[in-house]
Backbone bond lengths (Angstrom), bond angles and torsions (degrees), N, CA, C in turn:
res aa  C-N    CA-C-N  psi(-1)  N-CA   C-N-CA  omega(-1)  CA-C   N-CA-C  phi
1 X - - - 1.466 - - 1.522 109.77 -
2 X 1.149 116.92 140.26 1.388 125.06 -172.97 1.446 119.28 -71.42
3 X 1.405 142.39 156.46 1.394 111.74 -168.13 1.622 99.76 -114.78
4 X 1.191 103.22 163.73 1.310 112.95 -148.84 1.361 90.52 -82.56
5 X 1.724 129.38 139.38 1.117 145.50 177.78 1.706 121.56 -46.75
6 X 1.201 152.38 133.45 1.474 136.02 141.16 1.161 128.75 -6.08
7 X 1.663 122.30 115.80 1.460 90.31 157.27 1.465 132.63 -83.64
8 X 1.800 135.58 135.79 1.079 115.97 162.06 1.232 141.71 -75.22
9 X 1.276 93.82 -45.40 2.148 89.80 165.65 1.862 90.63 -151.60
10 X 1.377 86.11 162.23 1.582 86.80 170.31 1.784 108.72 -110.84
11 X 1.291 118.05 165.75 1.653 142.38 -165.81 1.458 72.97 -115.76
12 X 1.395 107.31 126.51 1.528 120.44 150.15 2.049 111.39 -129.72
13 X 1.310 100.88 120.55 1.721 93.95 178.21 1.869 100.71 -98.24
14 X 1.425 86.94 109.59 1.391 89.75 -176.87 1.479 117.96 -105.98
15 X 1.681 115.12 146.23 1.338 105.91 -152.20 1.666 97.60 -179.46
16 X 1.705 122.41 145.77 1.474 105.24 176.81 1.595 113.99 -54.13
17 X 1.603 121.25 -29.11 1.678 112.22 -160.47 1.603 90.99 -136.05
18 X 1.290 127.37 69.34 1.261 128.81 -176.44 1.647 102.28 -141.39
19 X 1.709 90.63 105.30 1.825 100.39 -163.06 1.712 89.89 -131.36
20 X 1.443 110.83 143.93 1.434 105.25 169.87 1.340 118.26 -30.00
21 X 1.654 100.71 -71.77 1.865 92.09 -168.10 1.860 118.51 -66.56
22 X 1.018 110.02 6.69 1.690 106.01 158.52 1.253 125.55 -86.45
23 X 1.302 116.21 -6.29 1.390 107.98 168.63 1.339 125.03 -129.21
24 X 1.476 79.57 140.41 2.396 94.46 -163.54 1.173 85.87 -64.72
25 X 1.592 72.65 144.91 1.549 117.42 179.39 1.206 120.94 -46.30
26 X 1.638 109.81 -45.99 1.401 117.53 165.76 1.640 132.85 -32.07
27 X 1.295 90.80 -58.76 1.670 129.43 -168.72 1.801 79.78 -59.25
28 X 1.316 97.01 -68.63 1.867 88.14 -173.16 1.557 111.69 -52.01
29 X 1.081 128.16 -52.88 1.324 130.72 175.78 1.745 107.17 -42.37
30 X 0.888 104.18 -87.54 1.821 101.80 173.76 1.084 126.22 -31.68
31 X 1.474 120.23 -26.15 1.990 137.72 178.56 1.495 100.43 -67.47
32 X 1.391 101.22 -71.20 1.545 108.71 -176.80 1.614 113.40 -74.70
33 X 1.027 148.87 -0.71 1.308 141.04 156.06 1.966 112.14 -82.11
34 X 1.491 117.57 -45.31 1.431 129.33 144.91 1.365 110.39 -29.92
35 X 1.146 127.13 -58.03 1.798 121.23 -170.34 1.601 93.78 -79.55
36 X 1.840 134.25 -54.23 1.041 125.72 -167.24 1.505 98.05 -62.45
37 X 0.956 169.38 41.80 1.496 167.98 10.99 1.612 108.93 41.81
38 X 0.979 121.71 -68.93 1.647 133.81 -158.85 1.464 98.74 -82.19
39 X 1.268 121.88 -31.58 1.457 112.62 176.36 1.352 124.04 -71.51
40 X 1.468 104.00 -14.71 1.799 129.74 -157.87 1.531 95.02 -122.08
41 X 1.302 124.20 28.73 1.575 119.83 172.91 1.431 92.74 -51.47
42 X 1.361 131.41 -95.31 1.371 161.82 -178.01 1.268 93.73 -26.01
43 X 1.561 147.32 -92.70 1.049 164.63 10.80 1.929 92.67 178.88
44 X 1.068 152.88 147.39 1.516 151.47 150.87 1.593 110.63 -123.23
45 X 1.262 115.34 70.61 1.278 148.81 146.82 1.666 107.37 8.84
46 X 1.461 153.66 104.72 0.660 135.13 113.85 1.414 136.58 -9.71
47 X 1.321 126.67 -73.03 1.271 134.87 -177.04 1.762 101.95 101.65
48 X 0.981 111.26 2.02 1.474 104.76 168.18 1.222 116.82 -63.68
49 X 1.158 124.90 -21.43 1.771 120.99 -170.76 1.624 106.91 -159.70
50 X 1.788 114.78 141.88 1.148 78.06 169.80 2.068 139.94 -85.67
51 X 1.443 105.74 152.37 1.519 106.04 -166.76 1.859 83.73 -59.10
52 X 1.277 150.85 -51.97 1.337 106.41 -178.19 1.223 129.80 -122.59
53 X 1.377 144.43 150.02 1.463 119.34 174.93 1.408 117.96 -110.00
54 X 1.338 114.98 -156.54 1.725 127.85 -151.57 1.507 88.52 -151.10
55 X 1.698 112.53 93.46 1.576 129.41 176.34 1.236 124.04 -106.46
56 X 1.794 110.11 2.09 1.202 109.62 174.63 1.541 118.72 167.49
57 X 1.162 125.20 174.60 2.078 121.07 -170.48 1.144 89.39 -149.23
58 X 1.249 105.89 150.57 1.158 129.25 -174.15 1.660 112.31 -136.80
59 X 1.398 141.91 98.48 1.171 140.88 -144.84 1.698 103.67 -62.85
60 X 1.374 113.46 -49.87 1.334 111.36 -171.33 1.565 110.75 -71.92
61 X 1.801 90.70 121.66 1.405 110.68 166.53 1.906 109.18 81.64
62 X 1.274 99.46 -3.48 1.880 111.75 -160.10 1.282 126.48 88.01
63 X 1.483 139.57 22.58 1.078 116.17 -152.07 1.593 117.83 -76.38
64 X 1.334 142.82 -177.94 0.923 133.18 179.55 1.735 101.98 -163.62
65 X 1.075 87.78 123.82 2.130 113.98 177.71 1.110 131.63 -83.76
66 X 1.221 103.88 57.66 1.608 119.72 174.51 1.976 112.83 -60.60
67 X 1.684 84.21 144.41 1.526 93.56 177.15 1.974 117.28 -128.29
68 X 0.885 103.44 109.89 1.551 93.90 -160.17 2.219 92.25 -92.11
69 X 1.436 89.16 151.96 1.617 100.34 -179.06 1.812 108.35 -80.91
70 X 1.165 120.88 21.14 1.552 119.35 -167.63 1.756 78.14 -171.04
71 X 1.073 95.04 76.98 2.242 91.78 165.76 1.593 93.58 -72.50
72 X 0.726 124.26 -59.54 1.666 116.91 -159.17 1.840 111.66 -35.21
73 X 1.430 97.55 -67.32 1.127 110.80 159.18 1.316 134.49 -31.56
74 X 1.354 122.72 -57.35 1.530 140.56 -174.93 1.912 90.26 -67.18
75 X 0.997 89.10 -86.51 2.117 85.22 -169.09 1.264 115.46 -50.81
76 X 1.585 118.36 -7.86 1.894 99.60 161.92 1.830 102.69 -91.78
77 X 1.372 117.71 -7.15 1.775 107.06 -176.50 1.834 84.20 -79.82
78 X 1.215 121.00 -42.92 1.437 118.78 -133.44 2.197 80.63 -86.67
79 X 1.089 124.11 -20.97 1.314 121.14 -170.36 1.795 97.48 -100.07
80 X 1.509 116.36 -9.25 1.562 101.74 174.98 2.127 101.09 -85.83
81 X 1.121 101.38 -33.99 1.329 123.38 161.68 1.611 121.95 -11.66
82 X 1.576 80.08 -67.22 1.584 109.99 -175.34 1.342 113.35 -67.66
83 X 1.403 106.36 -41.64 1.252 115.12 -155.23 2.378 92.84 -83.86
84 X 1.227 103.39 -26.12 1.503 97.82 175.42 1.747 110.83 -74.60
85 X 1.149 105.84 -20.24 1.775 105.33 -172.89 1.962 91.34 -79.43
86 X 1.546 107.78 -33.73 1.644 94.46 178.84 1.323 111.42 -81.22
87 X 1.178 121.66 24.64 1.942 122.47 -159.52 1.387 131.72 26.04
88 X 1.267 87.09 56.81 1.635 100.54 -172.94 1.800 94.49 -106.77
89 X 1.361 112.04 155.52 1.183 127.84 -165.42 2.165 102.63 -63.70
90 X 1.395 101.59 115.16 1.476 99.37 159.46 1.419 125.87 -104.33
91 X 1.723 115.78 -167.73 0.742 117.02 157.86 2.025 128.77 -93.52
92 X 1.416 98.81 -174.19 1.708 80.03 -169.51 1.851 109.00 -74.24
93 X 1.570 104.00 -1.50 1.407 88.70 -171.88 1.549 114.43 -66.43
94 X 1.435 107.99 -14.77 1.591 113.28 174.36 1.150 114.64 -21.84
95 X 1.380 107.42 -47.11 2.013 93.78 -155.15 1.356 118.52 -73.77
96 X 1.439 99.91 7.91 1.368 90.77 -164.95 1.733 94.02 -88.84
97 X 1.292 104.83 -2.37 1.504 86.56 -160.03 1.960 93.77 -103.12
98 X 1.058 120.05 24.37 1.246 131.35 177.00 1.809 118.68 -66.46
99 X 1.471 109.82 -46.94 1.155 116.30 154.77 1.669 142.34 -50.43
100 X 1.752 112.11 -48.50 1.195 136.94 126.08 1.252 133.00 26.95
101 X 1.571 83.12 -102.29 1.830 125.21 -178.45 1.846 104.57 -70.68
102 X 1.458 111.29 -48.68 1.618 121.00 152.42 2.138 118.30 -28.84
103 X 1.151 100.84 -40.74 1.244 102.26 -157.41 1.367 92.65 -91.23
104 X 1.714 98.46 -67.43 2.014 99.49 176.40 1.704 122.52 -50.66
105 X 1.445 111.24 -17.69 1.423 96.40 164.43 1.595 122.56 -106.14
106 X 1.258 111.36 7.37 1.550 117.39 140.17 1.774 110.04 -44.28
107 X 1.793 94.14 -83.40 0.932 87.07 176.21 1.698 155.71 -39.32
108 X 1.370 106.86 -34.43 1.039 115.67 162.30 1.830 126.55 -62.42
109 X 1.021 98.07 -32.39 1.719 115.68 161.94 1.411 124.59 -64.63
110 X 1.653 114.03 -21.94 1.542 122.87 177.63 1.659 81.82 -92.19
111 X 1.158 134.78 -49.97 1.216 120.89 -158.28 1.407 106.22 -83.48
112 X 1.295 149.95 -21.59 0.940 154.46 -154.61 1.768 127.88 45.88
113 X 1.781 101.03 54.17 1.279 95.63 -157.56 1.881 91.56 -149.81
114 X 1.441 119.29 -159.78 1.097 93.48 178.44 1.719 94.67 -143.04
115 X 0.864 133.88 165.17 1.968 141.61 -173.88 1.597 113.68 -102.18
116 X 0.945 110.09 121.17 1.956 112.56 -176.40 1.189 100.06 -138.75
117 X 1.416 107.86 101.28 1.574 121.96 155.57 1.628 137.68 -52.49
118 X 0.951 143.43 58.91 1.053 140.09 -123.47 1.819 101.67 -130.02
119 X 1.565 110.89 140.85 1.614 119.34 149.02 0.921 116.15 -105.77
120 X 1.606 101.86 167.37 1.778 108.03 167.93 0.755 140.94 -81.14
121 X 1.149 122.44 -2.52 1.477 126.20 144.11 1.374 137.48 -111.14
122 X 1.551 113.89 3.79 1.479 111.43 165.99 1.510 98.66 -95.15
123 X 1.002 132.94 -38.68 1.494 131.75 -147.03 1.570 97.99 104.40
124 X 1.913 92.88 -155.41 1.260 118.84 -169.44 1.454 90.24 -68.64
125 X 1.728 119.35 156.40 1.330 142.86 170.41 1.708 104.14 -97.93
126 X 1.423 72.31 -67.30 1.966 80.36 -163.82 1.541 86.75 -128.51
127 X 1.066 104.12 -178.78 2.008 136.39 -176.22 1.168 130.77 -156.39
128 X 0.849 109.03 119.64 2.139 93.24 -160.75 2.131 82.25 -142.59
129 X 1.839 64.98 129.79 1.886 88.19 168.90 1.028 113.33 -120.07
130 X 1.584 123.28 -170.79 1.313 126.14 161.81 1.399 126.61 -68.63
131 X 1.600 120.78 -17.85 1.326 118.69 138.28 1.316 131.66 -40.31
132 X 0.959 140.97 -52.25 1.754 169.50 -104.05 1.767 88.44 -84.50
133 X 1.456 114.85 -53.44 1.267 107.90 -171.40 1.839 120.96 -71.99
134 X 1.155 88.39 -25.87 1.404 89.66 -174.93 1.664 104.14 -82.34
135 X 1.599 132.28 -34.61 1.310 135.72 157.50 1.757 110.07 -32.32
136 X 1.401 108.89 -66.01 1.341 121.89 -150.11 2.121 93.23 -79.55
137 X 1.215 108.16 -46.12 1.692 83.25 169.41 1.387 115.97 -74.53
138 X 1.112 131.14 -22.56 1.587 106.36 178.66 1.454 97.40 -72.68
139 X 1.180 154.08 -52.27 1.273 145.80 173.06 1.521 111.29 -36.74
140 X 1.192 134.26 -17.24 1.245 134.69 -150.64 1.409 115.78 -148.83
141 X 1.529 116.08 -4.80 1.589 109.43 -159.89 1.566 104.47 -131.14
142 X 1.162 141.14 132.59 1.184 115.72 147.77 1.257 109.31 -109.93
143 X 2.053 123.59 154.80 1.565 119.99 -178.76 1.733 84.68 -121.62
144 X 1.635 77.04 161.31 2.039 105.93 147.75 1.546 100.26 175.80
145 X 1.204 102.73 169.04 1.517 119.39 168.86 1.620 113.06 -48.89
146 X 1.122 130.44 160.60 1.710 127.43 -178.19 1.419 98.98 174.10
147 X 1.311 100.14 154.90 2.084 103.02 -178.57 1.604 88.85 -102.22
148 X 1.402 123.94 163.40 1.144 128.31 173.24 1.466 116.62 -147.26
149 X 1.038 156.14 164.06 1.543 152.39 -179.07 1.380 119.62 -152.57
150 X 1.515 119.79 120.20 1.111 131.20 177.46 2.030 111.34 -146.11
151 X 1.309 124.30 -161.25 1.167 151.92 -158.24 1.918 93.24 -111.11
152 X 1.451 111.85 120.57 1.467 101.84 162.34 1.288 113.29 -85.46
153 X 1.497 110.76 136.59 1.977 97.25 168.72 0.943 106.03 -126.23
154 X 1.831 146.83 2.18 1.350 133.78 166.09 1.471 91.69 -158.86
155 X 1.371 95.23 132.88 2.035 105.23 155.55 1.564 87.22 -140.22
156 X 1.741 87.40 130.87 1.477 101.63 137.11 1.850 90.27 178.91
157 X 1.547 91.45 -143.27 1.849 103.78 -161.43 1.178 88.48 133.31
158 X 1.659 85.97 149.92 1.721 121.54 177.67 1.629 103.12 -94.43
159 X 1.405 128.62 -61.31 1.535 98.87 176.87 1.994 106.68 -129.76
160 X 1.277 93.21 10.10 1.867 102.86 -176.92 1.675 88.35 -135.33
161 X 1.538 112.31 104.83 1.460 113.85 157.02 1.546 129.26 -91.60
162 X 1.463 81.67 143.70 1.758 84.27 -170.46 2.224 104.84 -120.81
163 X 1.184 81.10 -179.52 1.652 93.02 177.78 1.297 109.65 -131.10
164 X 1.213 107.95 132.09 1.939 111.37 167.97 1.585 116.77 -87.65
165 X 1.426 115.49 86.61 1.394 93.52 174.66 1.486 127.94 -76.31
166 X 1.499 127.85 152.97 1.540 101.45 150.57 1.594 113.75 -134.38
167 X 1.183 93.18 130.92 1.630 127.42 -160.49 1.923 105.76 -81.50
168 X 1.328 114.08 160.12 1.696 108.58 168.43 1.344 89.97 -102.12
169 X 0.989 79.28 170.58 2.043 104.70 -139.05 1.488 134.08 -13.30
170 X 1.126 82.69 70.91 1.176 100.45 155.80 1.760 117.75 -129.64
171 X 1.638 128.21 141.66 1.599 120.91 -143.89 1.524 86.30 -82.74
172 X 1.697 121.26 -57.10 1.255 124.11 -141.22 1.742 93.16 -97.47
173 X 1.198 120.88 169.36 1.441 139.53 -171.07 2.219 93.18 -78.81
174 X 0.672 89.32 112.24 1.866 91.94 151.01 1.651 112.68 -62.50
175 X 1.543 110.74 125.48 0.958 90.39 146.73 1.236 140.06 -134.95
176 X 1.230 141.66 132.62 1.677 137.38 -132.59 1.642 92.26 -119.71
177 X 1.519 82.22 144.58 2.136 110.83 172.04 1.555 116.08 -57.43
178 X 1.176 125.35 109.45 1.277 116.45 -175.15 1.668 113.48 -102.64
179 X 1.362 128.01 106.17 1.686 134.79 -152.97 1.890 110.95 -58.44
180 X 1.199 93.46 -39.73 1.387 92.03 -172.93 1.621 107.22 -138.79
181 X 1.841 113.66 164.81 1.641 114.05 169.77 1.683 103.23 -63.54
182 X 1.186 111.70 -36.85 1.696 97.70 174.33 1.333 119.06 -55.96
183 X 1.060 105.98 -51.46 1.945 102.09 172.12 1.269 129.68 -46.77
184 X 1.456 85.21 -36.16 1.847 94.76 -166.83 1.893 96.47 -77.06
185 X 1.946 112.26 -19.76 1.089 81.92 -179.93 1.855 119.34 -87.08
186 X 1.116 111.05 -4.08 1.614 120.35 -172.49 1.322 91.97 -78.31
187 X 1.730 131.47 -62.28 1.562 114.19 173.36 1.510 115.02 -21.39
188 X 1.552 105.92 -62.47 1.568 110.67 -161.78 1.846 108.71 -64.12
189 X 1.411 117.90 -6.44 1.304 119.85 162.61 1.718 112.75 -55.76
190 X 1.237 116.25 -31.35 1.499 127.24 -151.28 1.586 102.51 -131.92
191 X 1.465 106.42 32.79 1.654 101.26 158.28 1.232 116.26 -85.24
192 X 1.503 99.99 146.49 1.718 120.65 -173.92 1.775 95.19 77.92
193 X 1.298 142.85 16.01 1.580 133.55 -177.12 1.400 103.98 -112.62
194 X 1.067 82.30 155.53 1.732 103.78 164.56 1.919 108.71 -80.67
195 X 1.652 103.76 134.57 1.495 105.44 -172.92 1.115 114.34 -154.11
196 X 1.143 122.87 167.87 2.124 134.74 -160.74 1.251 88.02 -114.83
197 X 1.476 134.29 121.94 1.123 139.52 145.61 1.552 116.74 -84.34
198 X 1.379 118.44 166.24 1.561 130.60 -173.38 1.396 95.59 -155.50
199 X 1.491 109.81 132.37 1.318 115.82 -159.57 1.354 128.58 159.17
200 X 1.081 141.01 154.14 1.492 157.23 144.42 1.495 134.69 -40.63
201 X 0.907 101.61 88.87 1.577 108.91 -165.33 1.669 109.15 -104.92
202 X 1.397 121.18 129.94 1.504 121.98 148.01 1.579 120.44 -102.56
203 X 1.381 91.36 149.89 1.689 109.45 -169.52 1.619 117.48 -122.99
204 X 1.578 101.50 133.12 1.845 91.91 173.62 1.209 113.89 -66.94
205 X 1.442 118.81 98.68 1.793 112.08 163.91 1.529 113.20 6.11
206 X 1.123 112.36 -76.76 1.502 140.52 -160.44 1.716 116.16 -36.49
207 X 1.805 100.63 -56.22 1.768 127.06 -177.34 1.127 102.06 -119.64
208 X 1.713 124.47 -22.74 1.676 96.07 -173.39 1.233 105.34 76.34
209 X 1.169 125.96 -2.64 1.596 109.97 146.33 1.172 155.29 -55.97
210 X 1.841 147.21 113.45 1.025 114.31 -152.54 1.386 122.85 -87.20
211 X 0.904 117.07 134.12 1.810 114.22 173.88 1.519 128.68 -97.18
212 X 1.325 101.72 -0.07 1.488 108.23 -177.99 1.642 118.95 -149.90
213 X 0.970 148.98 125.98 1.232 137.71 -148.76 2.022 115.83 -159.99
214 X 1.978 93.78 82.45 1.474 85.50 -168.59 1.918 102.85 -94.56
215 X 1.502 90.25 139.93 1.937 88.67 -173.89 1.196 97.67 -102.74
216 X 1.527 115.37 157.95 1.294 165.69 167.20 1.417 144.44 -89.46
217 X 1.573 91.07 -47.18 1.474 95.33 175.14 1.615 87.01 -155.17
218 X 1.511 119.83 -178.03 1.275 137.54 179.29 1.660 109.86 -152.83
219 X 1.382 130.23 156.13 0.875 142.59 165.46 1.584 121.43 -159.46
220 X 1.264 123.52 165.50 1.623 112.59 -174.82 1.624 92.57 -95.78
221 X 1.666 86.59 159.74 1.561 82.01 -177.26 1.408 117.19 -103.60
222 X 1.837 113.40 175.74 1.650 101.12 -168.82 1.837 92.89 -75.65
223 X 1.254 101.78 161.40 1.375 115.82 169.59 1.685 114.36 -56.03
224 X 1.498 134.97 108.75 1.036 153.01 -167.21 1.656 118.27 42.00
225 X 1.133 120.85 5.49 1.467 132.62 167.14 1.532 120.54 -57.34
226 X 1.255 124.00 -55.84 1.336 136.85 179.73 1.682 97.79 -58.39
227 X 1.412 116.27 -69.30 1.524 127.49 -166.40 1.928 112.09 -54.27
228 X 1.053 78.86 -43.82 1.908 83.03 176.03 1.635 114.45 -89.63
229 X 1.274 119.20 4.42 1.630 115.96 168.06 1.760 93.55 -92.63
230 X 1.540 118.08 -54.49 1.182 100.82 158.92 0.928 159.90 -28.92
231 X 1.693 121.73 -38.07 1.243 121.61 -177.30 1.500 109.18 -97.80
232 X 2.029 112.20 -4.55 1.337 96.86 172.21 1.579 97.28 -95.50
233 X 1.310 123.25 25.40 1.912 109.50 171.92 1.337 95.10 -103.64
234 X 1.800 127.68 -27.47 1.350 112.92 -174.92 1.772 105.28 -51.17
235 X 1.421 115.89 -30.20 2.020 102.43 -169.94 1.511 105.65 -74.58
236 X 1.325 116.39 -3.15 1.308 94.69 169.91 1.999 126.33 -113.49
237 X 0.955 102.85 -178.02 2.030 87.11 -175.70 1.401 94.19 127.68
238 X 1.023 101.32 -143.16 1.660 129.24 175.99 1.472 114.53 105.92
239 X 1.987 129.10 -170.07 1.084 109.36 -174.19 1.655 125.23 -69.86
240 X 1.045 118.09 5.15 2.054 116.48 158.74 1.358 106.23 -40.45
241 X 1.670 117.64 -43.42 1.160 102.00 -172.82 1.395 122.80 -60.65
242 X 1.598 111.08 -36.29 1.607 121.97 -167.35 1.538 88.32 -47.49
243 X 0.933 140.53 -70.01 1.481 144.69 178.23 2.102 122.93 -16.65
244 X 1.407 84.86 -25.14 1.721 88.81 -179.23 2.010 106.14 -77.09
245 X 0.908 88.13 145.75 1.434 100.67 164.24 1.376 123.59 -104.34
246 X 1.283 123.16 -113.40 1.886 116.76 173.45 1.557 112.79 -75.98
247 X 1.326 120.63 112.11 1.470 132.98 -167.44 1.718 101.34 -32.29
248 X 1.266 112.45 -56.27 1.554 135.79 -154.06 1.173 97.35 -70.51
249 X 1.690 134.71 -55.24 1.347 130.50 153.85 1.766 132.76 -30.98
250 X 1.432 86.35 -39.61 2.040 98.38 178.00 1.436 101.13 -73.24
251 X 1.509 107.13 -73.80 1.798 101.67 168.42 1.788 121.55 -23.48
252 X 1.442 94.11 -78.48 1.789 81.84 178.47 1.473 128.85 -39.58
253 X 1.761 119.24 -57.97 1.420 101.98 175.97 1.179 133.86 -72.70
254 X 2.397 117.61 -4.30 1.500 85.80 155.44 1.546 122.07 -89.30
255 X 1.503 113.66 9.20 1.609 100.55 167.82 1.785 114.42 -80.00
256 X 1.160 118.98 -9.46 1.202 105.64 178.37 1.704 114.54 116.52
């Protein structure tokens, strides 16, 4: 018989009525794939195995006995973690865990309880509440309104519509909030096109990347006009920007 793995830290969802079998399966599924994320900030994954597993439950409170194949690793992502939910200075691998910490403090909000990562001999790592999301983007996000232009490649949704943009250079598809079924049907005028968005955008401090993108208005775009003003604004920027805080705040005081 094989011997049973280490534990590295245990997941406890703690809460007055938070017992294994009360919580869907789902919710668990998404928890523990969210943390196998956060342990792997740093990390370039093979995919040979998974970076964490599921060695055991523990009825009180939920706990759960995870064993990661690189402990070292896992409890310094899961303790830089911690240390961003207390706003203490990180590194840039943070952002990755922005999505994450987003999901597990959903979750914790369906459950009404709160998540503590914890070893046995450090203590707690990290803590994530139903606050957690709103902590971790202001640490991490700046918003404002902005036009943007890309390629549509999917609109639709059953009762929250969205848009697939795809943007130059950027690898993965954006995908942006679409307000109403009327919108979503004028997008679907302009699949496979080039288009002017109007809208609400959040950005990682860090790259200025956008991660969130609610639209407003739509229009088609001029034939190569939009794309080539763009790529001569990508040469300018640099880290001055890291320096901005709420977009809408910077805008106003240099207008005056």
């Amino acid at each position: 018989m094989a011997k049973k793995p280490t534990t590295t830290f245990w997941v406890e969802f703690k809460g007055g009525d938070v017992f294994p079998e009360l919580i869907p399966i789902q919710r668990l599924v998404e928890s523990l794939e969210a943390i196998n994320k956060l342990i792997a900030l740093d990390h370039e994954d093979s995919g040979a195995s998974p970076f964490l597993s599921l060695i055991g439950i523990q009825r009180g409170s939920a706990r759960l006995q995870c064993h990661s194949r690189d402990a070292a690793a896992a409890t310094k992502n899961l303790a830089l973690v911690g240390s961003a939910l207390n706003g203490q200075e990180t590194n840039k691998n943070i952002a990755n865990a922005l999505k994450p910490i987003r999901l597990l403090s959903g979750v914790t909000k369906y459950l009404n309880c709160k998540i503590e990562i914890r070893t046995d001999t450090e203590g707690v790592l990290a803590k994530i509440t139903p606050d957690s999301d709103r902590i971790i983007s202001d640490a991490l996000l700046a918003s404002g309104d902005t036009t943007i232009s890309g390629v549509v490649e999917r609109v639709g949704g059953a009762t929250k519509y969205k848009c697939a943009l795809r943007m130059d250079g950027r690898g993965d598809l954006l995908i942006c909030s679409v307000p109403t079924k009327e919108s979503a049907k004028s997008l679907g005028k302009y699949l496979y096109s080039d288009v002017v968005l109007d809208g609400r955008a959040e950005w990682l401090k860090g790259n200025w990347e956008i991660v969130s993108f609610h639209i407003s208005a739509v229009r088609p775009a001029p034939q190569g006009a939009i794309r080539d003003r763009l790529k001569e604004m990508r040469k300018y920027g640099g880290e001055a920007w890291d320096k901005v805080g709420q977009l809408d705040d910077f805008l106003k005081s240099l207008r005056g």
